[in-house]
N, C-alpha and C positions, 0 to 999 in steps of 0.2 A: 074505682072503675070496674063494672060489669068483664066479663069472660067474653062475655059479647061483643063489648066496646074492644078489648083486649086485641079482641082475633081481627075486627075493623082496623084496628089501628095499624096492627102488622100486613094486614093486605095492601093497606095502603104504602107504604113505605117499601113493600115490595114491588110494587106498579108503579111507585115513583125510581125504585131502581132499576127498573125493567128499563123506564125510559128513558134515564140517562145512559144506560147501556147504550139502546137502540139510536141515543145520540152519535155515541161514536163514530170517526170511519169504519167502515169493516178492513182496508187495504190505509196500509202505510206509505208512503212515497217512498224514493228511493231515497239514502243519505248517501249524497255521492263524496266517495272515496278520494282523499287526494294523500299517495302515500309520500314521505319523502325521502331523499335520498339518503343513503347509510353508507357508511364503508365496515369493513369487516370480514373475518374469514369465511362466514356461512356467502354474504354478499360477491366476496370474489368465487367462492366454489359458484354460486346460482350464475355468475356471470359467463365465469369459462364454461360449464355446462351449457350455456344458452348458445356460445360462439359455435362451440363444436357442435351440439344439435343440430343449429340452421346451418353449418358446414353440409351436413351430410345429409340434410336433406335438399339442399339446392344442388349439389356437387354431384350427388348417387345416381341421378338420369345419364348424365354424361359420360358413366366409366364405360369402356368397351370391351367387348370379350368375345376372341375372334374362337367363331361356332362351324368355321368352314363354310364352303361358298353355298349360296343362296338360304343363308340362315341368320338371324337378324342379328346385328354384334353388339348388340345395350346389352349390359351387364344385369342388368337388371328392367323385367319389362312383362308385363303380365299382356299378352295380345290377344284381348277378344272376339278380334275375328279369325283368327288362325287359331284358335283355341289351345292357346300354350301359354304357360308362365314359366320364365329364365329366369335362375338366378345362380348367377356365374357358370358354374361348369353344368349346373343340376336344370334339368329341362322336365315342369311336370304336364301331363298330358289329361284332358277334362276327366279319365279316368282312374286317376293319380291324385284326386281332391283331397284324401285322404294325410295327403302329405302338411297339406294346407292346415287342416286341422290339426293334425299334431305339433304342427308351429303357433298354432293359438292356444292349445293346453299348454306346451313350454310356457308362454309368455307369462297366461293365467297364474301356473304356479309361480312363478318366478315373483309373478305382483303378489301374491299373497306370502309368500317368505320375506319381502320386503317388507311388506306392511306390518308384519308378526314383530319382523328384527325391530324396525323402525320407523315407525307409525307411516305419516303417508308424505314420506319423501317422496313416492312418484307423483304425489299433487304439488308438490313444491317445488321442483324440480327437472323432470321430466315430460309430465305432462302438457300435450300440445296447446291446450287453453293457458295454461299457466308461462308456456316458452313467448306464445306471440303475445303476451299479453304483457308480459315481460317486456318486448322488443318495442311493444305501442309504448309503455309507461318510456321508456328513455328517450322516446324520439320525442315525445309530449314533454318532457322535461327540460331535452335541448332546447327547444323552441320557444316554449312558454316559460320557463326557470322554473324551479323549487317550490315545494309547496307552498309556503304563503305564495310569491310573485302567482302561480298559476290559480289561486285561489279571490288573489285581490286583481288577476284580469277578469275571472268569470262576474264578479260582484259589481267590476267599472263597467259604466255607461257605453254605448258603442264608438268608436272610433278607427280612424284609419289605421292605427297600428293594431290594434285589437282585430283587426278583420284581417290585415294582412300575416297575423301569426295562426289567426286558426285555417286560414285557406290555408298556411305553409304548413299546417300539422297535418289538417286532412287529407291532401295533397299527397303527403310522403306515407300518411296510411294507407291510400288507392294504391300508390307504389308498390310498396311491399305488400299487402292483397292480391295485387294483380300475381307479382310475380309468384307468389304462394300457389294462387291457383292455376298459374302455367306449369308451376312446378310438379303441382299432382298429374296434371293430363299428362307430363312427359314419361312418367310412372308406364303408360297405357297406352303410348306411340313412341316414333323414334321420334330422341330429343330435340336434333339438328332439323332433322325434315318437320318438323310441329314447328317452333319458333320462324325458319324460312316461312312456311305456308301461313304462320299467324298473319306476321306482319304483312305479309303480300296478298292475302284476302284468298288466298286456295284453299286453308280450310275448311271443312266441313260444319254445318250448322250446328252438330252435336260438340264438337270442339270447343266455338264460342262458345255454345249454351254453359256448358260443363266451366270452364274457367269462368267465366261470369258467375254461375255459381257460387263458387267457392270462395271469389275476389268478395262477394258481396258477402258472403257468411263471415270469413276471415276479420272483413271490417270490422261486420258487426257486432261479432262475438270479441272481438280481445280490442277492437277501440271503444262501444258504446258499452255493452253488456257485463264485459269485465269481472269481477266477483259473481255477481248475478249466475253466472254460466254454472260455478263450482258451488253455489247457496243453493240452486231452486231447477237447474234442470240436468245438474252430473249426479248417477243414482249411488257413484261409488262414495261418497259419505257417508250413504245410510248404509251398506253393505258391508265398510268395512272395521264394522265392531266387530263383526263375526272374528275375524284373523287376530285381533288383539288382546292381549290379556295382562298382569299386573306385571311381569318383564318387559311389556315392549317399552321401546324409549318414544316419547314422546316431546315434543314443545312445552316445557310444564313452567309456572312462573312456582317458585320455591314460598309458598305463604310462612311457611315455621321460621324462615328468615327474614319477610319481608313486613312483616306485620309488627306492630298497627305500623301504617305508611302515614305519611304526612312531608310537610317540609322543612329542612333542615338548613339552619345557617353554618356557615363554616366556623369553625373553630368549639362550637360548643359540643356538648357530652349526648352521645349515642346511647346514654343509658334509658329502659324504657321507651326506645324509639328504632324499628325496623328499617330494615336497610334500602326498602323503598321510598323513593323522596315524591314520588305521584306527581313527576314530570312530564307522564303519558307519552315521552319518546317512545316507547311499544305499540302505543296506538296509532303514532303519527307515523311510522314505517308500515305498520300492517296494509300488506295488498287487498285485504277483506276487510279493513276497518274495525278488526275485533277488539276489545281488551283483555289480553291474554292472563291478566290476573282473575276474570272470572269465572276459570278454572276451564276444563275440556270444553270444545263448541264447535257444533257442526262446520262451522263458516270456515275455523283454522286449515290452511293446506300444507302446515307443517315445514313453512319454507324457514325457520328462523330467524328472518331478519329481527325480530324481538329482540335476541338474542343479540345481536355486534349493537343496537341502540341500548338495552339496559348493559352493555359491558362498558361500553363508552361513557357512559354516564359513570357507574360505580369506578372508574379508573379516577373520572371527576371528581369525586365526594370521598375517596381515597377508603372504599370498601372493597372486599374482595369481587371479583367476579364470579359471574354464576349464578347472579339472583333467578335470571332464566334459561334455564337449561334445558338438553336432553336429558332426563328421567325417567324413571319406571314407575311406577304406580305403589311398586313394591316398597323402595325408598324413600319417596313422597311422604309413604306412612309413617316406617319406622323412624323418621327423621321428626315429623311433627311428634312425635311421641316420645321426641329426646330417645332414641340408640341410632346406635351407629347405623350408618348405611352400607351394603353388602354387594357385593361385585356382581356385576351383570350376569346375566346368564343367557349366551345366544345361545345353548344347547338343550333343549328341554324338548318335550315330547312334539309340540303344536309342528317347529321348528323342525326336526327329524323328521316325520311323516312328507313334511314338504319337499325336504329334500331328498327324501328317498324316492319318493314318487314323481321329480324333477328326474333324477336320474334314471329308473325305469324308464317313461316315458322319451326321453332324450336316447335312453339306449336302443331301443323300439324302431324310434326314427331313423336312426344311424345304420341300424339292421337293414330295417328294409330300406332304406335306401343304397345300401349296398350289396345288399342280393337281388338290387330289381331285374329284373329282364326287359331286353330290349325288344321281342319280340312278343302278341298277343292275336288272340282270336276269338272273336266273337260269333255264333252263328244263331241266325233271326229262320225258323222254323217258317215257312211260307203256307197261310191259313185256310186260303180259296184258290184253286181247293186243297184239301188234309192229304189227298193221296190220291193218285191217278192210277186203273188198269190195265195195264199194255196188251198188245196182242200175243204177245209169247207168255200171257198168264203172269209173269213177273208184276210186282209192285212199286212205286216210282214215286218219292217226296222231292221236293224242290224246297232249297236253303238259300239262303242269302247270305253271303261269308263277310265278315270286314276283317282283312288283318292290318293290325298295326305295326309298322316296321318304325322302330324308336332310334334307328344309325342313321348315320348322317352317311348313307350311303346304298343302291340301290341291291335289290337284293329277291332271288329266287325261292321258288319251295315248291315241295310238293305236296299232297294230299290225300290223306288214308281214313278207314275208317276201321278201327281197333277190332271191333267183337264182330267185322264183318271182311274178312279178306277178299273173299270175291264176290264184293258187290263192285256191280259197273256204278264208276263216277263220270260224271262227263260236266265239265266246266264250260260254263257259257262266257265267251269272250276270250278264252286262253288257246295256247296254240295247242298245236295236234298233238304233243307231247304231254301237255296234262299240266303244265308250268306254270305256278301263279308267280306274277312277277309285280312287285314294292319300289314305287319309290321312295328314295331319301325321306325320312320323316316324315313318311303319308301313311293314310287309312284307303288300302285299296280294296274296293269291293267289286265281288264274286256273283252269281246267279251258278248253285250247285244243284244240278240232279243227280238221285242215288238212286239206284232200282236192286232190288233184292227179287229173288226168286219167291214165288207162295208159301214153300214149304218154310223158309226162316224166319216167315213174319208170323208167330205164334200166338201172339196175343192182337190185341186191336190198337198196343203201342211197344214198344221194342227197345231197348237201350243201346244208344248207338254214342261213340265218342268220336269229334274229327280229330285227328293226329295232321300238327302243320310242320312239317321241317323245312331247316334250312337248307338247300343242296351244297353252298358253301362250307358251313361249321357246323353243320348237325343238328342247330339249335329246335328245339320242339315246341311247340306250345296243343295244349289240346282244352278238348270245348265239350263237355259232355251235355247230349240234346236227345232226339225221341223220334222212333220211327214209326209214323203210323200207318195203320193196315184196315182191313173190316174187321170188323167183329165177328167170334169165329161164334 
């Protein structure tokens, strides 16, 4: 055969594989998930964690926390039209945000030392798609029964019992949906006064809007979507290689133990035959559908239920437990390489840096939240016009003052201006003594003229600081701003 015919031959058989490619789907269908029930200790841990989660988040609207009169008494309550967030005794004000942030850095570190210790127990655990999704598998399980039963309903033909179990599942999913997403708006108003006004149609359109929201996400996400949410649209899987490294403990199935796998009758010899009997209990509990023997994969969220289905099984077949365990990458090695395996090590550098800068950060917080002041001043320089000329040749700016008085209580001050003792102030709206007067928890605002003499206004802007006391306790707060003049 020619070179020629040669290179024909191979175009062609390229072009014939181009086209079976292009035969393929591009998209896979879903294989839908049916996990099933396990008992075990990682199992009762995910459960009491789930109890106590949804404890506190349905329960935490309703605690009350008396703030003195005419101040809202939810313990917890972010009010965006009063523009304040309480929580408990701590009241932060929209320029107090900063607070907010430092409780999102906590959190961040905090999830990144967790995921270093041990891999992503907040996906298995913690996390809100993983809790309701959690809460949907049980209620789908009451209704419909156990894997096979709910597997040999989906496959039977339709009937009346078939329809009256999945309205009763859907049914109890709108339920807990709904009240999810009543539970968030109560986050954002009073608890008591939202549920009154739900039910009675007093509500506001935004109320409905927003709980209808939520009720419909909540469905959708932990009754239809399910793994889907933690596969293809949560980005912390891809994110959290970075935090991981050959210490962290992970979901790991033990291959130097378990290999070759196959299946085993009782009573005969273990020898040349691994301690996996490739029962696939691990894949029939997996909330992601994975098989945890093919080693790390994106899908896993680390819950271990693997783990109580392969113990339960090996208590079966009268092997040790532990074929799947928590492990380190480090061990995994030295174990398939025949030596021992070496004690954990949650103190190493990744680990340290975390938590040093957990505790900075947290110290930071605690700082300034307990040197804040309850008292602030802002003042907004007034632009048209920059400066006015009197007739006694004096010069004359106009300010606009906000003080924030942060006490649950009302409160006087007066008004100076540092690097200028005798300039005349004259406050528009206050009384003839020069008295700016706060109430409880308000931002009150001022309209300030300042007049200087020619001779102080030296340049064609001036440094001027206001000085706010309190006539009560003395408290100060000061604003440093600019006095402008002509150009000399």
């Amino acid at each position: 055969m020619t070179e020629t015919a040669l290179q024909d031959s191979g175009t062609q058989e390229k072009v014939a594989s181009r086209r079976e490619q292009r035969a393929e789907p591009l998209y896979v269908g879903r294989i839908r998930v049916y996990p099933r029930k396990v008992r075990g200790t990682l199992r009762r841990f995910k459960s009491a964690m789930l109890v106590l989660l949804l404890a506190i988040y349905y329960a935490a609207p309703w605690l009350r926390w008396d703030r003195g009169p005419g101040a809202p008494d939810q313990a917890l309550l972010i009010d965006l039209p009063g523009r304040r967030a309480y929580f408990f005794w701590v009241e932060i004000w929209p320029q107090e945000v900063y607070y907010l942030t430092g409780i999102l850095v906590l959190a961040a570190l905090g999830l990144f030392l967790a995921t270093s210790l041990f891999g992503r127990v907040w996906c298995g655990f913690t996390c809100p798609q993983t809790v309701w999704t959690d809460l949907f598998m049980w209620v789908e399980r009451t209704i419909e029964g156990d894997r096979n039963a709910r597997m040999r309903l989906d496959k039977s033909p339709l009937s009346l019992g078939k329809v009256a179990k999945k309205i009763a599942k859907h049914g109890a999913w709108l339920v807990i949906a709904l009240l999810t997403g009543g539970a968030w708006a109560m986050y954002f108003t009073d608890a008591p006064t939202l549920v009154r006004q739900f039910f009675t149609g007093g509500a506001t359109v935004t109320v409905y809007f927003f709980v209808g929201l939520f009720t419909f996400t909540t469905y959708l996400l932990a009754g239809w979507a399910r793994e889907q949410v933690c596969t293809y649209m949560c980005p912390w899987p891809r994110i959290q290689g970075a935090m991981l490294d050959e210490d962290s403990l992970n979901v790991t199935y033990r291959a130097w133990r378990g290999e070759p796998r196959g299946k085993h009758k009782a009573g005969t010899s273990w020898e040349g035959h691994g301690d996996c009997v490739d029962c696939f209990s691990c894949v029939a509990v997996c909330p992601t559908g994975i098989d945890i023997r093919d080693g790390a994969q994106l899908e896993c969220i680390g819950c271990g239920l693997c783990i109580d289905a392969c113990n339960e099984v090996m208590e079966k077949v009268g092997r040790p437990r532990g074929l799947i365990d928590f492990d380190s990458a480090r061990n995994i090695a030295l174990q398939s390489a025949g030596k021992p395996p070496v004690a954990w090590r949650p103190f190493r550098l990744r680990t340290i840096v975390y938590v040093t800068l957990l505790f900075l950060v947290a110290a930071g917080v605690f700082a300034a939240l307990g040197t804040r002041s309850t008292l602030d001043i802002n003042v907004l320089p007034e632009r048209t016009p920059l400066f006015v000329l009197l007739k006694d040749g004096s010069i004359q700016n106009a300010y606009t003052i906000k003080i924030l008085n942060k006490q649950r209580q009302a409160r006087e001050f007066t008004l100076a201006v540092k690097e200028h003792p005798g300039a005349r102030i004259e406050i528009v709206g206050a009384d003839p003594a020069g008295v700016l007067a706060a109430k409880p928890d308000h931002v009150a605002t001022y309209r300030v003229l300042v007049s200087l003499p020619r001779a102080e206004v030296g340049e064609d802007s001036e440094a001027m600081t206001f000085v706010l006391t309190d006539k009560s306790s003395s408290d100060t707060a000061r604003h440093q701003t600019v006095f402008r003049g002509p150009d000399r």
